[in-house]
N, C-alpha and C positions, 0 to 999 in steps of 0.2 A: 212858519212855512213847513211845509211836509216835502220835502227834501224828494224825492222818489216820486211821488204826484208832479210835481210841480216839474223833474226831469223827462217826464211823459209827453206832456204838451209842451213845454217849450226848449231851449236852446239858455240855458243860464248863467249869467255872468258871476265869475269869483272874484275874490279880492288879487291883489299885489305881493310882492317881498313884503316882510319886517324887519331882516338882519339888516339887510343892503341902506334900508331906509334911516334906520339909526344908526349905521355908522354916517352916512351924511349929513347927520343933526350930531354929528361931534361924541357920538357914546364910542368909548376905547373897547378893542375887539376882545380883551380882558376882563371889561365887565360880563356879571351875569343879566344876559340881557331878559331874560324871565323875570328873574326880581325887580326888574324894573317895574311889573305890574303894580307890586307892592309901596315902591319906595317914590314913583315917580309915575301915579297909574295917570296922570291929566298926558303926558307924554304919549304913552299907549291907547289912550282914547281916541289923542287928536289926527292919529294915525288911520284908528279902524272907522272913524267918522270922514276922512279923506275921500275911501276909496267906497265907505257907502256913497257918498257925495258922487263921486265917480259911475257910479252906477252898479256895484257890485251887491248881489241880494246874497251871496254867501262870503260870510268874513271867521277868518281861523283866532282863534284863541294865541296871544304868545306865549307860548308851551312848548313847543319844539324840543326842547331838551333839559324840560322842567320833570325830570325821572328823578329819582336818588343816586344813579349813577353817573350823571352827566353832572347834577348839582353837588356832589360829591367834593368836586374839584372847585368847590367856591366854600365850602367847610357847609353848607345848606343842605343837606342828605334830609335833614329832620323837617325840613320845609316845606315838602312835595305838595301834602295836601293845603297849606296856606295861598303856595304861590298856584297853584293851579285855580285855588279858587277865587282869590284876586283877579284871575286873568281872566276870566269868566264872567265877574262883576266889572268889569272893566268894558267886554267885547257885547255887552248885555246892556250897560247905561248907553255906552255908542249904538246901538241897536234901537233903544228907545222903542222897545214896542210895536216895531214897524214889521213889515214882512217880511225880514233877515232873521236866514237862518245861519244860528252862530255855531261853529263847528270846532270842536276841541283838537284841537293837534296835539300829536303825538309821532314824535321821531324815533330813532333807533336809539340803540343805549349809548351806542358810541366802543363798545367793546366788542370781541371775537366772543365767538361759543368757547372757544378753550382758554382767553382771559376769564370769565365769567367760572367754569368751572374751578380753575384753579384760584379764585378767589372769594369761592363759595355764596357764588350771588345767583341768587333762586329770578333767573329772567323774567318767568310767567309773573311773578309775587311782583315786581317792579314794575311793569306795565297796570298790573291792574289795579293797584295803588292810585297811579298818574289815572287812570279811566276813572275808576270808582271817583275822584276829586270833583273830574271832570264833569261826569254823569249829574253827581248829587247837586253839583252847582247850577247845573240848567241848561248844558248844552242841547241841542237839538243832532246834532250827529257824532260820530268821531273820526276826526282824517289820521289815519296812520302815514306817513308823508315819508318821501327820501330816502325810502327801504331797500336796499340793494342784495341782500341774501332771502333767501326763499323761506327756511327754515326761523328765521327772527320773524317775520310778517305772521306768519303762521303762528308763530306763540303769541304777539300780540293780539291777533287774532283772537284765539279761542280763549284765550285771557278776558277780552271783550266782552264775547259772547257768555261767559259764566256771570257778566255782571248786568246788560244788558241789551236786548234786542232791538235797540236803536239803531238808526240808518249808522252804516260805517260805508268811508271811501279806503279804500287797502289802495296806494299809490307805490309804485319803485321808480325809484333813477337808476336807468341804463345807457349804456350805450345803442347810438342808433342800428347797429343791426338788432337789436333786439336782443343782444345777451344779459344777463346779470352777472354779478360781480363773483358769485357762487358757480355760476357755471349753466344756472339753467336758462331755456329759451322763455321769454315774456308771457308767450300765447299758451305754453303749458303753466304757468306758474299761474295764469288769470283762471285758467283750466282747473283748477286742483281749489283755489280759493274760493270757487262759485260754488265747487261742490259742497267747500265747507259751509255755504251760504251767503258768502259778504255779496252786500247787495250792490253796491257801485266800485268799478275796478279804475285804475288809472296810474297816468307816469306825469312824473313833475321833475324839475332838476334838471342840470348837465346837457338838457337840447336846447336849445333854441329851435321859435316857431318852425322854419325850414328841416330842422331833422326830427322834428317831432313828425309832422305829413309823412317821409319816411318811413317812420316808425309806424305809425299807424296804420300804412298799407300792409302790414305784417300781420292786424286783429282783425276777427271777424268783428261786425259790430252788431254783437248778437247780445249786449247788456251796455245797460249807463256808463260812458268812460267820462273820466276828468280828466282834461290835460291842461299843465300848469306849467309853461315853456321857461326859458331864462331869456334876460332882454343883450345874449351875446355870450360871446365870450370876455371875463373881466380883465382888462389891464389897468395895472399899476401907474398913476399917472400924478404928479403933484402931491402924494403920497395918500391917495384916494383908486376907488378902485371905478373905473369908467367901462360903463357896457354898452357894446354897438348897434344894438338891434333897436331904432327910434320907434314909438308908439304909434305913427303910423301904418309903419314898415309892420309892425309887431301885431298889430289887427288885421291890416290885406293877408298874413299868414293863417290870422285865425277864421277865416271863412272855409278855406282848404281843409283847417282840423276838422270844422264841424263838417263837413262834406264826407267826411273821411268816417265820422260815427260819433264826434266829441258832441256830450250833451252840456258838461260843467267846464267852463274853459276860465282859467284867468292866470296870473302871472308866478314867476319863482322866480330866483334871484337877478337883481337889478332894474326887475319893472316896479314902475310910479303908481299914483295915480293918474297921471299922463297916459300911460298906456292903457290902465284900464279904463281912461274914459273914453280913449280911444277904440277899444277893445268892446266895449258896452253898445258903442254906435255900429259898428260894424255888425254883428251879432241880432241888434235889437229886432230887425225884421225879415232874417232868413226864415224860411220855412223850416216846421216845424215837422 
């Protein structure tokens, strides 16, 4: 699928959570859940095969915080390029040739700029490690996801763009007035990344459908947005984490996104494939 074509003419459905989903298939929040691609990839398949079933034609690689510095903390630093490219052969046999386009995720390092300095870790060089994985193995775009500082997106960013000119989503989790956790406002930050060139903008994480509308009323819709809501806020419950926004609570919200400018819509933490087939119905014959 051509990612960019294809957000022209229609209104396209993304996939669901993978954290949320495998902690409810029993994986402890200790494991690294990337490596599972590797050690456990029929797991990770039966997943990205779920929610294509579900109706979603874009599905994310589980990669999230398959970097050197996230994998670090599982003694896996030397593994970047194996487990990305597992996960890609993984989101690619689930794809099966079909019109899914399989999207590399790529999260934050998980550290400050002045951890990273003071422990002589070259940001840019670690990003584009995890892209380069990503790229070589066959993805079709790259989602930068969950980004909440301006100045991190931007390194990933240009990181990207030195390896290549494939579609990229640049996404941040904010808060719904629209700030970032760094301090700047969303609509400048979308502002300054267009310039750099990234071709589709977008926020996922920490709203649910209802404050994402919110949120949206804040952007022009003057380029491709993706929004990737959460299905609630989580409580602890049973010793499980339970979220309140039901699938079809969670698709009446996602007609308001696309109304609002959302071209790529699908779920973040605690949506099924329940909601995105929910989500898929809704969607399927809005105007385009």
């Amino acid at each position: 699928m051509d990612l960019l074509d294809e957000l022209e003419k229609r209104v396209v459905c993304g996939d669901g959570a993978m954290g949320t989903l495998l902690l409810d298939d029993g994986v402890r929040m200790s494991r690294c859940f990337e490596e599972l691609c590797v050690s456990e990839p029929e797991r990770i398949q039966k997943i990205h095969e779920s929610y294509i079933t579900a109706g979603a034609r874009v599905i994310e690689t589980n990669t999230f915080g398959a970097n050197a510095v996230r994998l670090q903390r599982f003694g896996m630093e030397e593994r970047v390029s194996e487990i990305n490219r597992a996960a890609v052969a993984v989101a690619k046999s689930a794809a099966r040739n079909r019109d899914i386009c399989v999207a590399g995720c790529v999260g934050p390092l998980g550290i400050t700029a002045r951890d990273a300095a003071a422990r002589g870790i070259d940001r840019a060089r670690c990003f584009r490690e995890q892209i380069t994985a990503l790229l070589e193995a066959g993805v079709d775009a790259i989602f930068l996801e969950t980004f909440t500082d301006f100045d991190e997106i931007e390194i990933a960013l240009r990181a990207k763009k030195t390896v290549s000119e494939a579609p990229e989503i640049c996404s941040f989790a904010c808060r719904p007035d629209g700030r970032l956790r760094c301090g700047a406002i969303l609509g400048e930050a979308f502002n300054r990344l267009r310039e750099m060139g990234a071709k589709i903008l977008g926020v996922n994480c920490m709203n649910d459908p209802a404050e994402m509308v919110v949120l949206l009323r804040q952007l022009p819709a003057e380029f491709p947005l993706a929004v990737y809501p959460t299905a609630g806020r989580p409580r602890l419950r049973d010793d499980r984490f339970h979220y309140d926004v039901a699938p079809q609570s969670f698709a009446d919200a996602a007609r308001d996104l696309v109304a609002k400018g959302a071209r790529l819509v699908g779920g973040c933490c605690g949506t099924t494939p329940a909601h995105i087939t929910a989500l898929g119905s809704a969607i399927a014959n809005l105007p385009s």
